[in-house]
N, C-alpha and C positions, 0 to 999 in steps of 0.2 A: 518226747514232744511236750511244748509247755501250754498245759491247760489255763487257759485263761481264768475259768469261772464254773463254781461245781455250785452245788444243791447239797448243803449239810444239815447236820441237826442243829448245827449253831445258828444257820441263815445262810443267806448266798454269800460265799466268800471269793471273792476276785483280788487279783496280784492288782497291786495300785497302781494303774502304770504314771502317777505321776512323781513318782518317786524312783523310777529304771533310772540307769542302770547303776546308781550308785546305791541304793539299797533294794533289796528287795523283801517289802513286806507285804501282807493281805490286811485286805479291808473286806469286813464281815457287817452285812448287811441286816440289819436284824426287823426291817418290815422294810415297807414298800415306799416312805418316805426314802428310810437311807438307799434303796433302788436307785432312784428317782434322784438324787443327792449324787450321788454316783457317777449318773449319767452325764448330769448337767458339765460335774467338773471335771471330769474326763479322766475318772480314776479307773474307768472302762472306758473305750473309745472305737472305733471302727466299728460299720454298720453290722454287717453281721452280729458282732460280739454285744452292740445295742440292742440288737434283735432278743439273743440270746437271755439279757440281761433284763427286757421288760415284760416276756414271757416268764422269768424267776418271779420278777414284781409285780405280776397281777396274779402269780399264782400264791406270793406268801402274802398277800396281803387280804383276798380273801380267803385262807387260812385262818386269818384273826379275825376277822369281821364277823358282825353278829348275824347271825344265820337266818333270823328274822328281819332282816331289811340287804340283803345282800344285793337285791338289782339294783340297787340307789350307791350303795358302795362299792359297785364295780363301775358305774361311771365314776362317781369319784376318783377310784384308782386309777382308770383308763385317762381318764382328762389330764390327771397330774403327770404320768407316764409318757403321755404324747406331747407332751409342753415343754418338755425337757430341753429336746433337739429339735428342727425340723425341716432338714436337709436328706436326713437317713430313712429313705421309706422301709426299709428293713423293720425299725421302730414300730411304723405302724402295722404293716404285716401282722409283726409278732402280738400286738394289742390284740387285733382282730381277728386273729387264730385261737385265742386266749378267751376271748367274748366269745365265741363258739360254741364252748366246751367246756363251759367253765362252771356249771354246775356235774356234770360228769368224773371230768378226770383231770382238774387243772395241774398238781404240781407232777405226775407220771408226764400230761402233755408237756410241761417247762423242762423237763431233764429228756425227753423226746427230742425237744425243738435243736439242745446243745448237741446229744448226739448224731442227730441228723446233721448239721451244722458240720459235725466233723469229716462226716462221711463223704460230703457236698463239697468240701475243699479240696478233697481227695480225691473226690472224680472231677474236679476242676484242671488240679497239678496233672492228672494223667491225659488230659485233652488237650492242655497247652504245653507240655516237654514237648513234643517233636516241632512245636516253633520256636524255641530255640536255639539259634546254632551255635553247633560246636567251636569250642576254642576263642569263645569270644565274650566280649563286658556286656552284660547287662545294667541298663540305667532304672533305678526304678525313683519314685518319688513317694515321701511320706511315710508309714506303715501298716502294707497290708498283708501281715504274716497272720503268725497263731496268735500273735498279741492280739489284732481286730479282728480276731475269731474265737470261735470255742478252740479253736487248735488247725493248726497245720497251715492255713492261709491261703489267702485267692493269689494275689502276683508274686508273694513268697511260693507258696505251695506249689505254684507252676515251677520255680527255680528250684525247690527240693526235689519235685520230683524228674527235673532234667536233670540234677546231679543224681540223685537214685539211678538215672535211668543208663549211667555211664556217663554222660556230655562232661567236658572238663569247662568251668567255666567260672566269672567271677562278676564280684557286682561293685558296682558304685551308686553308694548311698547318697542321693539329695540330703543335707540338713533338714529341711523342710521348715524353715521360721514360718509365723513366729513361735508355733509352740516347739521347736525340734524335736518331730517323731522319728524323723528318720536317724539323726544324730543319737538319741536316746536311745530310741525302739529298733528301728531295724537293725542297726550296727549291733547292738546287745544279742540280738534274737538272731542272726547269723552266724554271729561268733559261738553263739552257745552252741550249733549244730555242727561249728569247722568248716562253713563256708567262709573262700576267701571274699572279701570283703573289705573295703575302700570310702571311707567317707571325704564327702567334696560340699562347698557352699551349692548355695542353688545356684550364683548366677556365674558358679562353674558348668554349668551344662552344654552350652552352646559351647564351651571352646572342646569337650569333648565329644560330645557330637558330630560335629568338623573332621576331628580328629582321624576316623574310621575305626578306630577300636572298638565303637561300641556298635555290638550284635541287633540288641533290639530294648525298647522301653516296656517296663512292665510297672503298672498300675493298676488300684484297685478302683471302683466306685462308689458313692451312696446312693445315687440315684440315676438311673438309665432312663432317658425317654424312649418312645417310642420309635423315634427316626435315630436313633443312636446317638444321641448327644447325652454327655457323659459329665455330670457332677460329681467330682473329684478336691479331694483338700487344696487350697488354693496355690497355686502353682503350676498345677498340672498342665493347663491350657497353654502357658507357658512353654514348657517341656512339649507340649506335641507339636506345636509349630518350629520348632525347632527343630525336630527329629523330620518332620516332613519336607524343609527346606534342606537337611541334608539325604536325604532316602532313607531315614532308621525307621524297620516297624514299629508302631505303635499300637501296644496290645494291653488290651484292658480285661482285669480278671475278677468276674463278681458272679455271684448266686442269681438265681431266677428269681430270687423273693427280691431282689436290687434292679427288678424291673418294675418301670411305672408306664406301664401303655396308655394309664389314661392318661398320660401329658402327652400332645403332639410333638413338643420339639422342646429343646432343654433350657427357651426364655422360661417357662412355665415352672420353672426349679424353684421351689423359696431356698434362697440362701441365708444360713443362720451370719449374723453379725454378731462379735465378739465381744469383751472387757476391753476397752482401752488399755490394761495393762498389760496384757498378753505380748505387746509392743513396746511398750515403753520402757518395761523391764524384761531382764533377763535374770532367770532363778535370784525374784527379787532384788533386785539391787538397778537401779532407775540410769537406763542409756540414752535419756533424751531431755531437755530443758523441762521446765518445770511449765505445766498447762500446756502442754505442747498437745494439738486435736489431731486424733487419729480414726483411719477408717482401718475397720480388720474383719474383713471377709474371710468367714473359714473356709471357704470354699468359690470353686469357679467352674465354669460349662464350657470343657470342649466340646465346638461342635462336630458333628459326624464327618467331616469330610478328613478330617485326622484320625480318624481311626481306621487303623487296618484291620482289626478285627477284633469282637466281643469273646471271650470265652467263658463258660458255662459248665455245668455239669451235667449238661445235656449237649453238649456241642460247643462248635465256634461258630458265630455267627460273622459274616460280610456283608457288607452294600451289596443292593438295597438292605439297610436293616430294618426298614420299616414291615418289609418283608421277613427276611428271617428272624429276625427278634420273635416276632407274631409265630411264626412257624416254632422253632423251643419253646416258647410258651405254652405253646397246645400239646406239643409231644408229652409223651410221658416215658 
């Protein structure tokens, strides 16, 4: 399985994923700036694995801080930590779990948060395999494997554990521009398990969709409202109306901590805005005239009436979700 992000004696060290899949190196974090550096460039990415990642950063960071002024330096950390991103409640979760506890037991609770993390993906794959059917394409968009987890993955993890579970099946990767996680990350991160696997543009999807080959869509998300509207890397909202005008389920695979109940409905999302360049180039090298203005939303909000169902490590949740979201939330 590939660990995204461990807790060493060097610092937090995480696979750079902006260098997949044609090399693969680590990037070794040595306080809670390079955390936070990390974040921003996406040398970590996916909420969970954010999560993960600023639970590390406010645990090495007061590590080094001076022990006589430590509440003043954990806002500190906390502020610069949550400034990063702020689309991935995950992010915040993990801060606020972290301010907790954080004269206690902070870097036990940050290698806690990854473990649990994996464990949580785990009973995610195992509540979503029996929706997917046999003998058929799954579409999924962006990358929500072990790469945007500490390991195993929310809509990956649900496909490992339907091929674990026996199902013969196969997937097709979205690109996902403009940063291509799926082209990069998910196609790298299937191939290494020997799942069959397919990459297509994005604005292949509708003709596949059409098509009837494909089973069902699996996606991850950053942010859940409370009525089930679902922020997701930009494209997504895309993908589910499409899958809705042809009948393909739309299933979405994300942790409890990637619930925000306090937002009523998913206008309430802040969507991060991106570098111009993210667009304009491609692995550096400039695809568009020169001063050419760009808008690049990393992300979009489908809303709930495209979703067929929430999956969880507590369950799958349906319409009403403003009901059952609320109901997994309180379970234990």
């Amino acid at each position: 399985m590939i660990e995204t992000i461990q807790w060493t004696g060097e610092g937090v060290v995480m696979i750079d994923q902006t260098l997949l899949p044609n090399q693969q190196e680590f990037f070794t974090c040595r306080d809670y700036k390079d955390v936070a550096h990390a974040i921003r460039t996406m040398v970590i990415r996916g909420a969970p694995a954010i999560g993960v990642a600023a639970a590390m950063g406010v645990a090495i960071g007061i590590a080094q801080a001076d022990p006589e002024d430590l509440d003043a330096q954990l806002a500190v950390i906390s502020a610069e930590l949550a400034a990063t991103r702020p689309t991935a409640v995950n992010l915040f979760w993990a801060i606020d779990r972290m301010n907790r506890v954080y004269r206690d037991r902070l870097i036990a609770e940050a290698q806690l948060v990854r473990v649990e993390d994996i464990a949580i993906n785990t009973a995610i794959g195992h509540h979503g395999a029996p929706l997917v059917p046999d003998h058929k394409t799954v579409l999924t968009h962006c990358n929500a494997g072990a790469l945007a987890t500490a390991g195993y993955g929310t809509a990956l993890g649900v496909i490992r554990a339907a091929v674990e579970s026996g199902k013969t099946i196969d997937v097709f990767a979205d690109e996902t521009r403009p940063f291509l996680q799926g082209a990069r990350l998910t196609v790298w991160e299937l191939q290494q398990d020997g799942i069959d696997v397919k990459l297509i543009t994005d604005n292949m999807a509708g003709h596949f969709l059409h098509s009837g080959q494909i089973g069902c869509v699996l996606v991850g998300a950053d942010r859940i409202a409370a009525n089930g509207d679902v922020a997701n890397k930009i494209g997504t909202y895309s993908v589910a109306v499409l899958a809705k005008e042809n009948n393909v389920p739309f299933y979405v695979a994300a942790p409890i901590s990637t619930l925000d109940l306090t937002l009523s409905t998913g206008d309430r999302i802040p969507i991060e805005e991106r570098a111009a360049r993210e667009v304009t180039h491609v692995f550096g090298v400039s695809v568009a005239p020169h001063d050419t203005e760009v808008r690049n939303p990393a992300f979009d909000v489908t809303p709930n009436r495209y979703v067929t169902a929430i999956i969880t490590e507590r369950g799958v949740a349906r319409a009403p979700y403003t009901e059952s979201l609320r109901a997994l939330m309180e379970s234990k």
